[in-house]
C-alpha positions as CSV (number, residue, x, y, z in Angstrom):
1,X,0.0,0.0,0.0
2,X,1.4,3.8,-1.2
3,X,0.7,6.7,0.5
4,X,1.3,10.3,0.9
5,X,1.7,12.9,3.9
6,X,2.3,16.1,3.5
7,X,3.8,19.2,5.9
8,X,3.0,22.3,5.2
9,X,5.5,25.5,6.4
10,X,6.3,28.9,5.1
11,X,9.0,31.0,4.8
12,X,9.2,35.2,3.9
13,X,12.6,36.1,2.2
14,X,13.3,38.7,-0.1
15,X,15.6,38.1,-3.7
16,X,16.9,39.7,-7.2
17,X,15.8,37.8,-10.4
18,X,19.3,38.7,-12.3
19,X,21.7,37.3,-14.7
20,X,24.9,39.2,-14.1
21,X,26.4,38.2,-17.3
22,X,23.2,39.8,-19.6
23,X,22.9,43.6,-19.7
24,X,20.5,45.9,-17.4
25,X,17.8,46.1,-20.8
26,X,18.2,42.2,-21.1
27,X,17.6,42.0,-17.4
28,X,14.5,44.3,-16.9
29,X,13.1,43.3,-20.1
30,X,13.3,39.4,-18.7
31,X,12.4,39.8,-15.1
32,X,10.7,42.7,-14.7
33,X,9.7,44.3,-11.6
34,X,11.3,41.4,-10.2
35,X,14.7,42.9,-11.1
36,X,14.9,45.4,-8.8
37,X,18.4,46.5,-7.2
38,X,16.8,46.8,-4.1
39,X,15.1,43.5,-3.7
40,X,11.1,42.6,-3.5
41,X,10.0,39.5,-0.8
42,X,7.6,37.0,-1.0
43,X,6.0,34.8,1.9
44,X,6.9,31.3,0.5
45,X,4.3,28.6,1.1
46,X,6.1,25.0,1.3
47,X,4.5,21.6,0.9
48,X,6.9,18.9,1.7
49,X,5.1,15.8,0.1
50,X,6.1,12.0,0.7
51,X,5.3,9.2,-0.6
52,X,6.1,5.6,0.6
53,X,4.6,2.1,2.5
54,X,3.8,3.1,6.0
55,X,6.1,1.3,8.5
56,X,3.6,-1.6,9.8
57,X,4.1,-1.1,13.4
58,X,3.5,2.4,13.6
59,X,1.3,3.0,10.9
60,X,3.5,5.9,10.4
61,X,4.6,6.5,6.5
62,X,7.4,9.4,8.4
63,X,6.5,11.4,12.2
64,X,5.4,14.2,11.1
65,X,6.5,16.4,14.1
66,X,10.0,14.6,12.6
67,X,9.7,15.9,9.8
68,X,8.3,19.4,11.2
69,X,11.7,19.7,12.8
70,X,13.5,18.8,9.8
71,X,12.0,21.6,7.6
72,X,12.2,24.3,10.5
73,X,16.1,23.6,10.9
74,X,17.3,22.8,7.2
75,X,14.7,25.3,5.4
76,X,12.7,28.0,8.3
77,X,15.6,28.9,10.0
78,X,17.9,29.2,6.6
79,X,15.9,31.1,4.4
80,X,13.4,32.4,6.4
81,X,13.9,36.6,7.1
82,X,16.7,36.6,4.8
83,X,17.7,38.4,1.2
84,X,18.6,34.8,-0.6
85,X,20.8,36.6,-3.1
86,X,22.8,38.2,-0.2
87,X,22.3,36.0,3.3
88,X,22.7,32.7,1.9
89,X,25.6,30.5,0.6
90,X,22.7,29.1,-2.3
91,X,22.1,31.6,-4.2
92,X,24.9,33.3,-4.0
93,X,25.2,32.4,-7.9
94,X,22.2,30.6,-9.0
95,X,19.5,32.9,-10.0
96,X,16.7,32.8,-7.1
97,X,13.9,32.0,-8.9
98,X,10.5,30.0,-7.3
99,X,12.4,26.9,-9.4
100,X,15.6,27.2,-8.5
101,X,14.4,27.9,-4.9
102,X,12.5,24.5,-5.1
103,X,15.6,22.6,-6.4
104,X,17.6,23.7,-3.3
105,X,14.8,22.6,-0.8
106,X,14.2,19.5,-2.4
107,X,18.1,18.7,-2.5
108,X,18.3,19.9,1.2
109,X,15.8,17.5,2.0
110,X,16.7,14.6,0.1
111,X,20.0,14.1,2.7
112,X,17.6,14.1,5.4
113,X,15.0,11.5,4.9
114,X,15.1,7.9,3.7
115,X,15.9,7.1,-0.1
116,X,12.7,5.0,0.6
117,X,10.8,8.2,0.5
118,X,9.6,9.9,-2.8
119,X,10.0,13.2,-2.2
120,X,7.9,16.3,-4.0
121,X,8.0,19.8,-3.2
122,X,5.0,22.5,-4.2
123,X,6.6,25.8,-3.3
124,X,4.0,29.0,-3.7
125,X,5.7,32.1,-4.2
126,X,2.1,33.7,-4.2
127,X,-1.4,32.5,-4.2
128,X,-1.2,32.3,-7.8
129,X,2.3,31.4,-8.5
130,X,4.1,27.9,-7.6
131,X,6.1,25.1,-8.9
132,X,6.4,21.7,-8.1
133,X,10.1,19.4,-8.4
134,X,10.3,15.7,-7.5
135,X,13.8,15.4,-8.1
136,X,13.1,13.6,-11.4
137,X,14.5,15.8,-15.0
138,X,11.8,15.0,-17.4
């Protein structure tokens, strides 16, 4: 039997869409608004999604409060409050976009948790806006 549990968590950080090597046109013409010098934030909303046989003597597919603590340490208290393109080591030259952001997390994560475990993040950069990465490259 497969099954799925899910955490939900958020995050607010704020980030440049920029490609250093393309000229300032290129770059507002590409990003937009989203390309300004001084930074815009975004209150992330995070859905941490496994997928898995549930142990059969706890029932459990993965503690949840486990993995609560595992997302507040290696994700909340990393990104949360911070300029990505500035206060972390991760972007410091990838491009934060809502993909590459999700790329990071899921690749954080992954260390963490059993190879066992499928694992899918849904990252909302607003109500409207969000990508999804498994891990897979299709």
């Amino acid at each position: 039997m497969i099954v799925s549990a899910c955490r939900k968590a958020h995050f607010n950080a704020a980030h440049r869409l920029n490609n250093p090597t393309w000229s300032v046109e290129k770059n507002e013409l590409i990003f937009g608004s989203c390309n300004n010098a001084n930074f815009h934030g975004h209150n992330y909303e995070l859905i941490v999604k496994l997928t898995g046989e549930p142990d059969p003597e706890t029932g459990y597919l993965f503690d949840l409060k486990i993995l609560k603590e595992i997302i507040k340490l290696e994700i909340e208290d990393r990104f949360d409050h911070k300029n990505l393109n500035l206060d972390t080591m991760e972007f410091k030259t990838l491009n934060p976009t809502a993909e590459n952001i999700s790329i990071v997390i899921w690749n954080i994560l992954r260390t963490k948790l059993s190879q066992k475990l499928k694992l899918h993040i849904t990252l909302y950069e607003t109500p409207n806006n969000y990508v999804e990465y498994d891990g897979t490259s299709e």
